[in-house]
C-alpha positions, 0 to 999 in steps of 0.5 A, a space after each residue: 500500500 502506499 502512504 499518501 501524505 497531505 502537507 502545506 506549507 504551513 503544516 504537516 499533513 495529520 493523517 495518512 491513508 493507503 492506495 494502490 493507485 490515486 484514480 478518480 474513484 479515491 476522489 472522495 478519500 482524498 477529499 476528505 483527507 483534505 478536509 481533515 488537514 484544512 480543519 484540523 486544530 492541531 499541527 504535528 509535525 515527526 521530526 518534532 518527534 524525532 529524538 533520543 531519550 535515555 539514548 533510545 530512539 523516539 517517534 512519532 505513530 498512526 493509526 486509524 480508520 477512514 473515522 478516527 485517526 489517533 498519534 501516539 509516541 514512544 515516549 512514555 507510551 503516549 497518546 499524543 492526539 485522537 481525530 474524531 468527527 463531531 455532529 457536523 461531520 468536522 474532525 476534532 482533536 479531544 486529547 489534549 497534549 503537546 506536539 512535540 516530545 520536548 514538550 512531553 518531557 519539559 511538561 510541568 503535568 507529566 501524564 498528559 498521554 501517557 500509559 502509566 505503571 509499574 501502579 497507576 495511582 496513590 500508594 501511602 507513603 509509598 509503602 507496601 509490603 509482599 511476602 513479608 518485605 517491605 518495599 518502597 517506592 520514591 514520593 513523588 505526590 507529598 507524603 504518597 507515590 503516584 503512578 508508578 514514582 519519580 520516574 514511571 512508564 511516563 518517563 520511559 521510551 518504549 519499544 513500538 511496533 506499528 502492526 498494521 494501520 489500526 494496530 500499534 504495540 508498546 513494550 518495556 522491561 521494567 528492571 527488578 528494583 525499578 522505582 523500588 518494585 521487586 520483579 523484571 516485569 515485561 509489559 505489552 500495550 496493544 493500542 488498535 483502533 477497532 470498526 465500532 470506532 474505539 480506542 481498544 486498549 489491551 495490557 499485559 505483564 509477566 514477572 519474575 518475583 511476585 511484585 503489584 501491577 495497575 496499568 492504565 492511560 493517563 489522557 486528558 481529554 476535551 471533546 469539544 475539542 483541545 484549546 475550547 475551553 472549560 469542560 464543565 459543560 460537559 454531561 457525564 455518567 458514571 455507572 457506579 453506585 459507590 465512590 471510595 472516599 479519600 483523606 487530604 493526601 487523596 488516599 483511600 480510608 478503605 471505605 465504600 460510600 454511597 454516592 447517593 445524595 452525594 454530589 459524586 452522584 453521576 448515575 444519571 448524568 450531569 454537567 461536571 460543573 453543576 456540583 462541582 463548588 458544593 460545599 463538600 469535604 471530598 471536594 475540598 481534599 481533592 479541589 474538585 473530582 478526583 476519586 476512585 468509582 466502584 463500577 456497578 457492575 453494568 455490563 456491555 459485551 462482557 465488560 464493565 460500562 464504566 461511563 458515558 460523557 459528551 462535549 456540550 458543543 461537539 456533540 461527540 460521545 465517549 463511551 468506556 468500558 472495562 475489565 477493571 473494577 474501578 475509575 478515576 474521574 478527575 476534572 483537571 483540577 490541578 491544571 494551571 496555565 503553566 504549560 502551552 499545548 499543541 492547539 497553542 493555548 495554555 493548559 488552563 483550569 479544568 479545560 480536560 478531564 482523565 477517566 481512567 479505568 483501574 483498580 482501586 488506589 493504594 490496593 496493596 495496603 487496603 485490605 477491602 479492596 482487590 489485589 493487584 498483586 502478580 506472580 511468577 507463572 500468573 499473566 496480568 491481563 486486562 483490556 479497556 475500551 473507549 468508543 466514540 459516535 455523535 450525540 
């Protein structure tokens, strides 16, 4: 097959698309690659991607449908921008980031993007025992460890493999003793881009000492689109009827409170913003959403419907579901305008929002909650899904 890639002078062609020969009869597919190009928010550019990190190679990814065409970069396995039509048929960019992986790597937010471990979210004071041992991992979020500590997967260059135009793998070993972890974990991430027009996220890891995993995506998303401003008009569902509540370093107390007269309470939807200023403690510890939701258990093709969220302008909707029996929502609280993004506006106050699928926070000292531990012999295996259509 061969790349046609569309470019103008003052950017770069944002999707490429395959063909034997470009006749009459691909006058539509071309058109529309055009239409994409002309419209598109976003300028990415490979050679802006084009680098050494840690003395390993770093690129720029595609891949896609005639629908949805996503890019991603090595470094730290990141989902760098999703192209989805809106309810005019206008292709949109919904995750926000950078376009570049320099500015990936200076970013004063590092998880814009990025695939997150060895432990997605908050471990207390980094501690925590297996097998008799106790093991400690950096602080890097005051008292507590986040995602993974000071240098997670968001901080490494993977290994890519561009299988084929929907489908791209990102692997890594994780040396035993990275960022105090016990265990050579080897991670695979399958990112594919399915016909139903989702984002099909498949993650699996084997160890060789007993060791904890809780791998996810850490995206930021807007869909109304990156640079349009606050997502607080955005309507949001979350299919769980119990949220796991936190104290002021945002670690879970080992209960499971009712969402219910709550304003965590998004089992018929909401705006973000309609109870977001409530007077309420977990919103003051967390300055806003970011907490952990127990899914209910509401099913669509064998997996968990985790949620259900809608740009208030785009009219694009975005469906998640999961193997997990958790997910984060948080509203962009800790966003400052520190840093300028591809569209080339700043990453203002709550302008996207990261829904990720998981297992609860600080599993391994909250006897409640499900292990996340993963033996030598055992396959850690887990697959996510966003999809994405027009309200």
């Amino acid at each position: 097959m061969k790349n046609i890639q569309i470019a103008a002078v003052a950017m770069l062609a944002l999707f490429q698309f395959s063909c034997k020969d470009v006749k009459k009869e691909n006058a539509p597919l071309k058109e529309n690659a055009d239409k994409i190009a002309d419209s598109a928010q976003t300028v990415l550019e490979t050679k802006n991607f084009d680098t050494i990190i840690d003395g390993k190679k770093v690129n720029l990814y595609w891949i896609g449908n005639k629908d949805i065409k996503a890019s991603f970069t090595n470094y730290g396995g990141r989902l760098v921008s999703l192209l989805v039509k809106d309810k005019t048929g206008k292709p949109v960019d919904v995750v926000v980031g950078f376009n570049s992986a320099k500015g990936f790597k200076n970013s004063t937010e590092p998880y814009f993007g990025a695939t997150i471990g060895r432990v997605g979210n908050r471990i207390a004071k980094g501690k925590f025992t297996l097998e008799g041992k106790q093991y400690q991992v950096p602080l890097n979020n005051g008292k507590n460890a986040l995602h993974g500590g000071v240098k997670g997967f968001q901080d490494v260059v993977w290994d890519a493999e561009k299988v084929n135009e929907n489908t791209l793998v990102f692997s890594y070993v994780s040396p035993d003793g990275e960022q105090g972890f016990p265990g050579n974990l080897k991670v695979k991430v399958t990112y594919t881009i399915t016909d139903d027009n989702s984002i099909k996220m498949e993650y699996e890891a084997t160890t060789d000492k007993t060791t904890i995993v809780n791998l996810t995506n850490h995206a930021f998303f807007n869909l109304n689109g990156e640079g349009s401003g606050t997502i607080l008009n955005h309507e949001l569902q979350i299919y769980a009827n119990e949220f796991t509540p936190v104290d002021e370093g945002l670690i879970p107390n080992g209960e499971l409170k009712s969402v219910k007269n709550t304003p965590f309470d998004f089992i018929s939807q909401h705006t973000i913003g309609e109870r977001i200023e409530t007077k309420d403690e977990q919103l003051t510890f967390g300055k806003g959403y970011d907490h952990n939701y127990v899914l209910n258990g509401t099913k669509k093709n064998g997996l968990n419907h985790a949620a259900t969220i809608s740009g208030d302008q785009s009219g694009i909707t975005m469906d998640i579901f999961t193997q997990e029996p958790g997910l984060q929502f948080y509203s962009g609280n800790f966003m400052q305008s520190k840093n300028t993004m591809k569209s080339g506006l700043k990453d203002d106050f709550r302008t996207a929002f990261a829904l990720e699928t998981q297992h609860f926070p600080d599993a391994p000292n909250q006897p409640k909650f499900a292990p996340i531990v993963l033996k030598p012999g055992q396959k850690y295996h887990t697959v996510s899904y966003y999809q994405f259509s027009v309200k």
